[in-house]
VOLUMTI-443454 format. One line per field, with one value per residue (C-alpha): residue number from 0; x, y, z. Coordinates in steps of 0.5 Angstrom, whole numbers, plus 500, padded with zeros to 3 digits. Layout:
N
k: c(NUM | ...)
x: c(X | ...)
y: c(Y | ...)
z: c(Z | ...)
// end
This chain:
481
k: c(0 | 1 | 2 | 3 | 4 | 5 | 6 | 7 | 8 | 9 | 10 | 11 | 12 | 13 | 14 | 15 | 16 | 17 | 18 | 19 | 20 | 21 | 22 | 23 | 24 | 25 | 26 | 27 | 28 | 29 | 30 | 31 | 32 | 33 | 34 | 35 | 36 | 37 | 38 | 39 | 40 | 41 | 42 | 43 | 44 | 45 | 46 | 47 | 48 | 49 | 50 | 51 | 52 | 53 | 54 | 55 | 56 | 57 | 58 | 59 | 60 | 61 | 62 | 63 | 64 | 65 | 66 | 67 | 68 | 69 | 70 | 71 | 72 | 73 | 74 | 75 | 76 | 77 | 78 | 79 | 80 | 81 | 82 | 83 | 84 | 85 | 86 | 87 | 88 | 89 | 90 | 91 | 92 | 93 | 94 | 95 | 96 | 97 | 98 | 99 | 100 | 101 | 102 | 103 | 104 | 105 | 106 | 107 | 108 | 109 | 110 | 111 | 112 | 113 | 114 | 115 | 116 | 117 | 118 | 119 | 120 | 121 | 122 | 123 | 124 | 125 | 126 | 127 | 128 | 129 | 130 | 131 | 132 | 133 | 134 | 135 | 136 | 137 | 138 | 139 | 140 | 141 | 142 | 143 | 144 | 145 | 146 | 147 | 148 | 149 | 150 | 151 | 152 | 153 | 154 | 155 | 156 | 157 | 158 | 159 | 160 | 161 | 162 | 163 | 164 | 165 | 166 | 167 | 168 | 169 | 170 | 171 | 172 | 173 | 174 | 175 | 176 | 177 | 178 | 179 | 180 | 181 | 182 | 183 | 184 | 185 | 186 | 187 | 188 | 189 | 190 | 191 | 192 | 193 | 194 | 195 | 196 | 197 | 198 | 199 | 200 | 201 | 202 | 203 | 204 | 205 | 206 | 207 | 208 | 209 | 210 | 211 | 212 | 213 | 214 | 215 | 216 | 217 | 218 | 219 | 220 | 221 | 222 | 223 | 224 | 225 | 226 | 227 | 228 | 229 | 230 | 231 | 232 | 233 | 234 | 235 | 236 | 237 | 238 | 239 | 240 | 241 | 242 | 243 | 244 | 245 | 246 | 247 | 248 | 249 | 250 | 251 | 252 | 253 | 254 | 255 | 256 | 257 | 258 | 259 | 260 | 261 | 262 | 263 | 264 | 265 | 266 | 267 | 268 | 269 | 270 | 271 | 272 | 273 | 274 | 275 | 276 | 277 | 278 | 279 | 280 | 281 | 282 | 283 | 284 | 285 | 286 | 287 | 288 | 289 | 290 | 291 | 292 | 293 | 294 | 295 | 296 | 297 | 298 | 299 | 300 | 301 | 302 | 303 | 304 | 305 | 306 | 307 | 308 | 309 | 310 | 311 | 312 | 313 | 314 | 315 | 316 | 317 | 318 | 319 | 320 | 321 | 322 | 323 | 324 | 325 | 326 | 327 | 328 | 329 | 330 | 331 | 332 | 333 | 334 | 335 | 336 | 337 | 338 | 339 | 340 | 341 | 342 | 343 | 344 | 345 | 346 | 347 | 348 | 349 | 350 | 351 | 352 | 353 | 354 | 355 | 356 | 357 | 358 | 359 | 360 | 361 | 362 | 363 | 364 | 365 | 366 | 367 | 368 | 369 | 370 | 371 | 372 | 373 | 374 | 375 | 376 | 377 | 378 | 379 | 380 | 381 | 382 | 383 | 384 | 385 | 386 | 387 | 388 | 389 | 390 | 391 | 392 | 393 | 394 | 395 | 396 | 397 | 398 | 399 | 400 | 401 | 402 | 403 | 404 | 405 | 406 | 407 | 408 | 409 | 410 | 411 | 412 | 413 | 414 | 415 | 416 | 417 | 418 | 419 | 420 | 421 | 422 | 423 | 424 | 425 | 426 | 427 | 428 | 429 | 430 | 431 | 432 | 433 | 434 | 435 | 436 | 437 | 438 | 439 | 440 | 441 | 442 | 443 | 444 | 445 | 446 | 447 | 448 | 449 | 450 | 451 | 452 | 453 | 454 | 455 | 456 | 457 | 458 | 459 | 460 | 461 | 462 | 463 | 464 | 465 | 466 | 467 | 468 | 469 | 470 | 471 | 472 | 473 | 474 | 475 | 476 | 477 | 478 | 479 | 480)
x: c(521 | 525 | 526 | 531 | 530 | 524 | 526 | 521 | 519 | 519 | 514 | 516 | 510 | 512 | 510 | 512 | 516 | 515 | 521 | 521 | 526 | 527 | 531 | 533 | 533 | 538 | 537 | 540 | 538 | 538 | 535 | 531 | 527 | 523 | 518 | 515 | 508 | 505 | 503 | 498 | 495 | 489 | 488 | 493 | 496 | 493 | 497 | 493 | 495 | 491 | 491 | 490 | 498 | 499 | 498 | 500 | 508 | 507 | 505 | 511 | 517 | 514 | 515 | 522 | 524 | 522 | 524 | 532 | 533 | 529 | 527 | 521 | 517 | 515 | 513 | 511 | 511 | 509 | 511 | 509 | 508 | 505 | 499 | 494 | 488 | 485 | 477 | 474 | 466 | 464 | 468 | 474 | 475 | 478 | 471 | 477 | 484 | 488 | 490 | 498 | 501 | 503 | 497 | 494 | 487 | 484 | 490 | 484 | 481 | 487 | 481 | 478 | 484 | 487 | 480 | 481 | 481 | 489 | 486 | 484 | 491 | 496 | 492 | 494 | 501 | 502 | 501 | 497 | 498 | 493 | 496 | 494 | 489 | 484 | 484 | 483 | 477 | 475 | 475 | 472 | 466 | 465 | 466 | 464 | 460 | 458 | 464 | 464 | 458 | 460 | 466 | 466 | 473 | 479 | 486 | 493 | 496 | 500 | 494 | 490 | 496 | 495 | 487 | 489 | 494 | 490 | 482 | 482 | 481 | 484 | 490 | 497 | 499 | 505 | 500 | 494 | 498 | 499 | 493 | 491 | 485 | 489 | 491 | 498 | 499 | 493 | 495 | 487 | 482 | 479 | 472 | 469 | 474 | 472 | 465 | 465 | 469 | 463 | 467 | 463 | 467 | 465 | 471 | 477 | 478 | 481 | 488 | 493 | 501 | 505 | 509 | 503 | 498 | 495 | 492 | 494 | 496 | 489 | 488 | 487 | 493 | 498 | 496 | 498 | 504 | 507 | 507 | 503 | 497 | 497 | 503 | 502 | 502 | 504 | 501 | 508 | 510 | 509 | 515 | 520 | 518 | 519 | 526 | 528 | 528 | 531 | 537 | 537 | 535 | 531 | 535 | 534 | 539 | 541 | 538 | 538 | 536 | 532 | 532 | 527 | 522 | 522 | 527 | 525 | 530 | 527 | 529 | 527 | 524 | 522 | 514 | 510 | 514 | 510 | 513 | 508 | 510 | 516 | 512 | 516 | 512 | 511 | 509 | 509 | 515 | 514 | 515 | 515 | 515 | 519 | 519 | 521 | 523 | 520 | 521 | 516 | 521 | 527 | 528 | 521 | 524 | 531 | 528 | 523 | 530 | 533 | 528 | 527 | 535 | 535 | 541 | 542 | 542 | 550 | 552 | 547 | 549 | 556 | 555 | 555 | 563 | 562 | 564 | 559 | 561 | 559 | 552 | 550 | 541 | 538 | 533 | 527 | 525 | 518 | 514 | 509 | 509 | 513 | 513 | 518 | 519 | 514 | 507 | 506 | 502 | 501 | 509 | 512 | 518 | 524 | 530 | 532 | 538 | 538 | 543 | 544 | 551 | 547 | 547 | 544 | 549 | 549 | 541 | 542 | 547 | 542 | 538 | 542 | 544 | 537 | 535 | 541 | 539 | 532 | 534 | 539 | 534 | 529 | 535 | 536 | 529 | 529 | 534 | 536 | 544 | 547 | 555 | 557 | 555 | 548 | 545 | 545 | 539 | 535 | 537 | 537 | 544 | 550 | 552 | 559 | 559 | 552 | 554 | 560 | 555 | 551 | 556 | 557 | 550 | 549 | 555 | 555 | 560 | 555 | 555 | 552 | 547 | 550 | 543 | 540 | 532 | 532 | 525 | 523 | 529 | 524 | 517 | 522 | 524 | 517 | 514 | 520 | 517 | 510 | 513 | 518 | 523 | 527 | 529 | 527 | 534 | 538 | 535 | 539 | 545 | 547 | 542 | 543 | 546 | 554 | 554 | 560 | 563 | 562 | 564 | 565 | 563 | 570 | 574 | 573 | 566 | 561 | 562 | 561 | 554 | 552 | 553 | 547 | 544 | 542 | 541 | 536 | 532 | 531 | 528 | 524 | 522 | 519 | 516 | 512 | 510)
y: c(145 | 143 | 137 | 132 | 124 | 123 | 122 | 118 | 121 | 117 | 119 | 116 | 118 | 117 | 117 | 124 | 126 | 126 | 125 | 127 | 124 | 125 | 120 | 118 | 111 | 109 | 109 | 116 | 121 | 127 | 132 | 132 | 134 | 133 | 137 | 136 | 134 | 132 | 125 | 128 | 124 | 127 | 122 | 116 | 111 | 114 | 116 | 120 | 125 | 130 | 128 | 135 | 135 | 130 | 133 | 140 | 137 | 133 | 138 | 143 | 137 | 136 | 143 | 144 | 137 | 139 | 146 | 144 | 139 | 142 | 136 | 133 | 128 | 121 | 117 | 118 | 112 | 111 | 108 | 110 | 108 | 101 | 099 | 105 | 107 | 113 | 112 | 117 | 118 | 118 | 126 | 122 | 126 | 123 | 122 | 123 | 123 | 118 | 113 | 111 | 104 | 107 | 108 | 103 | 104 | 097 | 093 | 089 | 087 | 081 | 076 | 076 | 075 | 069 | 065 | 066 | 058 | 056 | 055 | 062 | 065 | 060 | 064 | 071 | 069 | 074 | 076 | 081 | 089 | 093 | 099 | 094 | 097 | 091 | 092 | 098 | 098 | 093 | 098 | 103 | 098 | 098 | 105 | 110 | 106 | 112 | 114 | 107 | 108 | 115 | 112 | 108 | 106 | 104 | 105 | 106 | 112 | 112 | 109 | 116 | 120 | 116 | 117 | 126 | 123 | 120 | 119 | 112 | 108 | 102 | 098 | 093 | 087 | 089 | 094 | 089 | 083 | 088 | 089 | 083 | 082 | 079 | 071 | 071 | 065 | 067 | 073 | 076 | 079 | 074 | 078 | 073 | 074 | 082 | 080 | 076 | 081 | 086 | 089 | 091 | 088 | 093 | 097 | 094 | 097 | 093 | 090 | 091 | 090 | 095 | 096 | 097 | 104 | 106 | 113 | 118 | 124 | 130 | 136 | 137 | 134 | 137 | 144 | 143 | 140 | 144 | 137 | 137 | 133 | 125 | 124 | 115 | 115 | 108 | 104 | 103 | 100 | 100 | 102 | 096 | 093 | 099 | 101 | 093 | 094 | 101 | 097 | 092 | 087 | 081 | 075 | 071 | 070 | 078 | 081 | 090 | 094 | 100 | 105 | 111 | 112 | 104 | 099 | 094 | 087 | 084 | 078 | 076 | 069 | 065 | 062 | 065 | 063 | 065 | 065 | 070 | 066 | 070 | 077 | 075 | 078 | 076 | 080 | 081 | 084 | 087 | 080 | 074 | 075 | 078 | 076 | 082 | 083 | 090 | 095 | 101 | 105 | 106 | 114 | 115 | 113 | 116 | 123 | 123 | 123 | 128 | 134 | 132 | 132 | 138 | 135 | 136 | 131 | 130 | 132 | 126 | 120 | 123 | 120 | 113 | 113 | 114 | 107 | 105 | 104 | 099 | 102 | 106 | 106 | 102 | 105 | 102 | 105 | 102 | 109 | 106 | 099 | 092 | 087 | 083 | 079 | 081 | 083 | 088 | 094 | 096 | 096 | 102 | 106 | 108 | 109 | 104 | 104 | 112 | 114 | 122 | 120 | 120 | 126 | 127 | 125 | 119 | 118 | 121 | 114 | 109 | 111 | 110 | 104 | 101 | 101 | 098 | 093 | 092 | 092 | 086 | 082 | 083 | 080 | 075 | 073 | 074 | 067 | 070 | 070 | 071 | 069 | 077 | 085 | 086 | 091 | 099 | 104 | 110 | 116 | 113 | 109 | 115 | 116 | 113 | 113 | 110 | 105 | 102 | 101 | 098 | 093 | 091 | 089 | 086 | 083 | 083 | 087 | 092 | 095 | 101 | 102 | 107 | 111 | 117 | 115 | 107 | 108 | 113 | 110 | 104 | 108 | 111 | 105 | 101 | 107 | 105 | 098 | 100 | 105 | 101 | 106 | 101 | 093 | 089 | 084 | 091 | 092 | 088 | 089 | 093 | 099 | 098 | 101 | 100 | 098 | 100 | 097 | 102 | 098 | 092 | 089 | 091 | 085 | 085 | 088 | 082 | 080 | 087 | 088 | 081 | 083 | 089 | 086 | 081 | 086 | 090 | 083 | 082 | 090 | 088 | 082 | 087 | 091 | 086 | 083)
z: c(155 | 150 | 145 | 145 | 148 | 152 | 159 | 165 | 171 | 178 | 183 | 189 | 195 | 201 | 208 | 209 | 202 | 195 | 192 | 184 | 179 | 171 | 169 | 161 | 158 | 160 | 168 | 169 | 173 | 170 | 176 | 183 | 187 | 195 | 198 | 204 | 209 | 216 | 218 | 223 | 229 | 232 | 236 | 240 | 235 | 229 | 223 | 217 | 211 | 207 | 200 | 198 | 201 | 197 | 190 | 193 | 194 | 188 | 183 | 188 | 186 | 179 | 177 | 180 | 177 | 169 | 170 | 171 | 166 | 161 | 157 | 154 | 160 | 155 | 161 | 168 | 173 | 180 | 186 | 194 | 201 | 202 | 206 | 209 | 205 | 201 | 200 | 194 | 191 | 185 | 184 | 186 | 191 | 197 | 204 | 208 | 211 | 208 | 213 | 213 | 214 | 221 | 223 | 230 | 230 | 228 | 232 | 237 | 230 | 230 | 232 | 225 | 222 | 227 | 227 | 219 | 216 | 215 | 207 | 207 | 212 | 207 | 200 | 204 | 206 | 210 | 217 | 220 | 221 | 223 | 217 | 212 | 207 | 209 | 216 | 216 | 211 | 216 | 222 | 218 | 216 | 225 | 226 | 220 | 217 | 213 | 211 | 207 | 204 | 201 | 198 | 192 | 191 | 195 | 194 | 196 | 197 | 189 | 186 | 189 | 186 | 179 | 179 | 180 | 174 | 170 | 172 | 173 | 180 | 179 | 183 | 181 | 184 | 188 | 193 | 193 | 195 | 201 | 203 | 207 | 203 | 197 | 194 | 194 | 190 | 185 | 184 | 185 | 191 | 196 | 194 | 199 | 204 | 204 | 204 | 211 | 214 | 212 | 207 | 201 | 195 | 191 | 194 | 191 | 184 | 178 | 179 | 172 | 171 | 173 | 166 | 163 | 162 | 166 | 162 | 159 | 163 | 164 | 162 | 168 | 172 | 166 | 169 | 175 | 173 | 169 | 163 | 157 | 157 | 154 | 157 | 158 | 166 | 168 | 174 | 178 | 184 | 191 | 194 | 197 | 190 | 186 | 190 | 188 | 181 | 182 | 185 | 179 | 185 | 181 | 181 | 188 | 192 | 194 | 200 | 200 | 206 | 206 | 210 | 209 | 214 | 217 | 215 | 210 | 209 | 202 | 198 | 191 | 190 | 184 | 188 | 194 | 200 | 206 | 213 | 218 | 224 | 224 | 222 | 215 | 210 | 202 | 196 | 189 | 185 | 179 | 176 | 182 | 189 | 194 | 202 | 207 | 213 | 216 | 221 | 223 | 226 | 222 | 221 | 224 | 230 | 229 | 226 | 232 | 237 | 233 | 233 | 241 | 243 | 238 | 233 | 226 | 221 | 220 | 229 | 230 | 224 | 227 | 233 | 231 | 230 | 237 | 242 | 247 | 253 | 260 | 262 | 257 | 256 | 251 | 246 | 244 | 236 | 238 | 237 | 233 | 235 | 231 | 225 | 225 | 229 | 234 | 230 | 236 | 234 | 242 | 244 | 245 | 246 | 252 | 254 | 259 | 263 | 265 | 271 | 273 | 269 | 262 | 258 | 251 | 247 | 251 | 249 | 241 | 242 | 244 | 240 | 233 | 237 | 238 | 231 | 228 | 234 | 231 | 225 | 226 | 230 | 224 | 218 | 223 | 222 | 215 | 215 | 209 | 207 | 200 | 199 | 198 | 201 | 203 | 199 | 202 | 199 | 202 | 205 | 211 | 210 | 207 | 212 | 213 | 222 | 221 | 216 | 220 | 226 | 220 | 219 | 226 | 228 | 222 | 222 | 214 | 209 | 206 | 199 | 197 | 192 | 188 | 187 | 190 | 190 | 189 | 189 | 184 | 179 | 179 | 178 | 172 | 169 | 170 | 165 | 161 | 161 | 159 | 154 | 150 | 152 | 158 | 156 | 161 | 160 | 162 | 169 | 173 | 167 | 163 | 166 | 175 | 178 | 181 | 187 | 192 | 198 | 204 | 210 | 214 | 221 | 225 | 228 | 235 | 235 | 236 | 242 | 246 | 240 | 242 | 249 | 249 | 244 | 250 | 254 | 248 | 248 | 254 | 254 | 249 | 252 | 259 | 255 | 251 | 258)
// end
């Protein structure tokens, strides 16, 4: 590559994308890329991925990323999909699939956690999920145990990715307070917490800040990727935390939706505010904490409708400019059970209210609706209200129609993040941090993005969405029965 100002690289693993950015000081993108990989469920209410999947998709959208912009890479940073897990041995070669957030297996280990002392449920400050990292490692001790003990450390999915960069096993604050294994307010491992529950310590790796170095870039790795080796590989974000710094949200006070593969509501605080009654969640930021709001089925839901139905992305999005008339089915988005508010691993999808009437439109509508309904009822619980838009980023929120229903089920204006790829900005701009190259005071100034009104709830409508959002609760109710 040719010379000239050192840019940052973001690598954003997702849960079935990576999304690949080159970025210069100054937060601006400079080229991107995408590429693709299964979630694969070989048995009900499991949700795994190939690590090899993984490199493969990265090293495919790292080399296309560099070789249309041309410039020297001076730093890499890392943000990825939160919870699930990846065990490796001694070789850093992974002893199995990894396992995903959307992953259910271990729903009926509930009772180890719920009889936890309220001490122990205060340090975590989270309520439990069974895509956790801990949890998971917990059904693992029951079920394959000899896969536990081939393994010797376990990691998140961007912590794997940063051991192919890097050769190092180690974790950061953001992804560990998400493992239901983890102090909250201590800012370190329940080690004791992990041994009572049969897990062996031993497993957690070193927990470092995620502007600092990591290591540098392999040998190795720097082939695959088409880099040169020594390039300082930051330990980054997971990805609710990575996207806020993104976005330039790190004042409290500000509330940003995110709309990928789930759907997260997230708010900065200034302490740890743990509110697990409402299956509202509280993480580390980069600095600080945030408290989430979240929902399993966002775009998962919504893609799994759209390639049912046989829509393209913009014929279905356009749907949602559409009105709903009386009679119209209710969608459930559940596909993979509920967080927020329900902290339901076993409640499923439907399409409720069908009559011969319906045709598949009818059914594409319900569906956009169902997640804007899920999405309303997760911000409710959140309780969080700021004065002005709420926040838009992910590539689940462009479309204007969609944006509009938004607006109305939320009843907030909305303000569009003016950023394609919010979370892979923020692993950019966390390798910036641990580089010298990006001032920590310019992130939510001089370096975020524009933010640009898109839409506002229209009058008259709430009345009609507080109609069938009583009428979706109440299926909701049903089906939790």
């Amino acid at each position: 590559m040719r010379g000239g100002e050192e840019t940052l690289l973001g690598i954003d693993l997702g849960t079935s994308s990576v999304k690949v950015a080159l970025f210069d000081a100054d937060g601006r993108r400079l080229a991107g890329a995408q590429a693709a990989y299964p979630l694969d469920a070989p048995h009900p209410g499991w949700a795994e991925t190939s690590p090899d999947a993984w490199w493969a998709a990265v090293c495919a959208a790292v080399r296309e990323v560099t070789a249309a912009a041309d410039r020297d890479v001076g730093a890499v940073g890392l943000s990825g999909q939160m919870h699930g897990l990846v065990l490796v041995d001694g070789r850093g070669a992974p002893v199995r699939p990894a396992i995903t957030w959307a992953d259910t297996r271990a729903a009926g280990l509930q009772p180890d956690w719920a009889r936890l002392a309220p001490t122990v449920l205060e340090r975590l400050g989270n309520p439990f999920s069974p895509g956790m990292a801990g949890v998971l490692l917990g059904w693992l001790a029951r079920h394959e145990p000899a896969t536990l003990r081939a393994a010797v450390v376990a990691l998140q999915p961007k912590d794997y990715l940063r051991l192919r960069l890097t050769g190092i096993a180690a974790t950061e604050h953001t992804d560990a307070s998400a493992t239901l294994l983890y102090d909250l307010t201590g800012r370190a491992w329940l080690t004791g917490l992990a041994a009572g529950l049969g897990i062996d310590p031993g497993l957690l790796p070193p927990i470092n800040e995620a502007a600092e170095i990591a290591g540098p870039l392999t040998a190795d790795a720097a082939a695959d990727l088409g880099l040169r080796a020594g390039i300082p590989v930051a330990h980054g974000l997971a990805d609710a935390a990575a996207a806020m710094l993104g976005s330039g949200l790190v004042t409290p006070g500000a509330v940003q939706l995110t709309l990928g593969t789930g759907g997260q509501f997230v708010t900065p605080v200034a302490a740890p505010a743990p509110a697990a009654e409402r299956g509202i969640h509280c993480f580390a930021a980069e600095t600080g904490w945030y408290r989430m709001a979240a929902i399993l089925g966002g775009g998962l839901a919504l893609d799994w409708v759209r390639r049912v139905l046989g829509y393209e992305w913009p014929e279905f999005y356009h749907l949602a400019g559409r009105s709903i008339g009386p009679g119209a089915p209710l969608f459930l988005p559940h596909l993979v059970g509920e967080r927020t508010p329900y902290l339901r691993p076993d409640l499923r999808g439907a399409w409720v209210g069908l009559d011969l009437g319906h045709d598949r439109s009818d059914l594409a509508l319900a569906a956009l609706e169902g997640v804007a309904l899920a999405l309303r009822t997760a911000h409710t619980a959140l309780g969080a209200r700021s004065g002005g838009d709420l926040w838009l980023a992910g590539g689940g929120t462009t479309s204007p129609p969609w944006r509009g229903m938004l607006a109305d089920h939320l009843g907030r204006g909305l303000a569009a993040v003016e950023v394609p790829g919010a979370s892979a900005r923020g692993a950019a701009l966390v390798a910036g941090l641990a580089v010298g190259q990006v001032d920590r005071a310019g992130i939510a100034g001089p370096l975020a993005p524009a933010r640009r009104h898109v839409a506002d709830p229209r009058p008259g409508s709430a009345a009609q969405i507080e109609e069938r959002a009583a009428l979706w609760a109440d299926a909701v109710r049903r089906s939790l029965e």
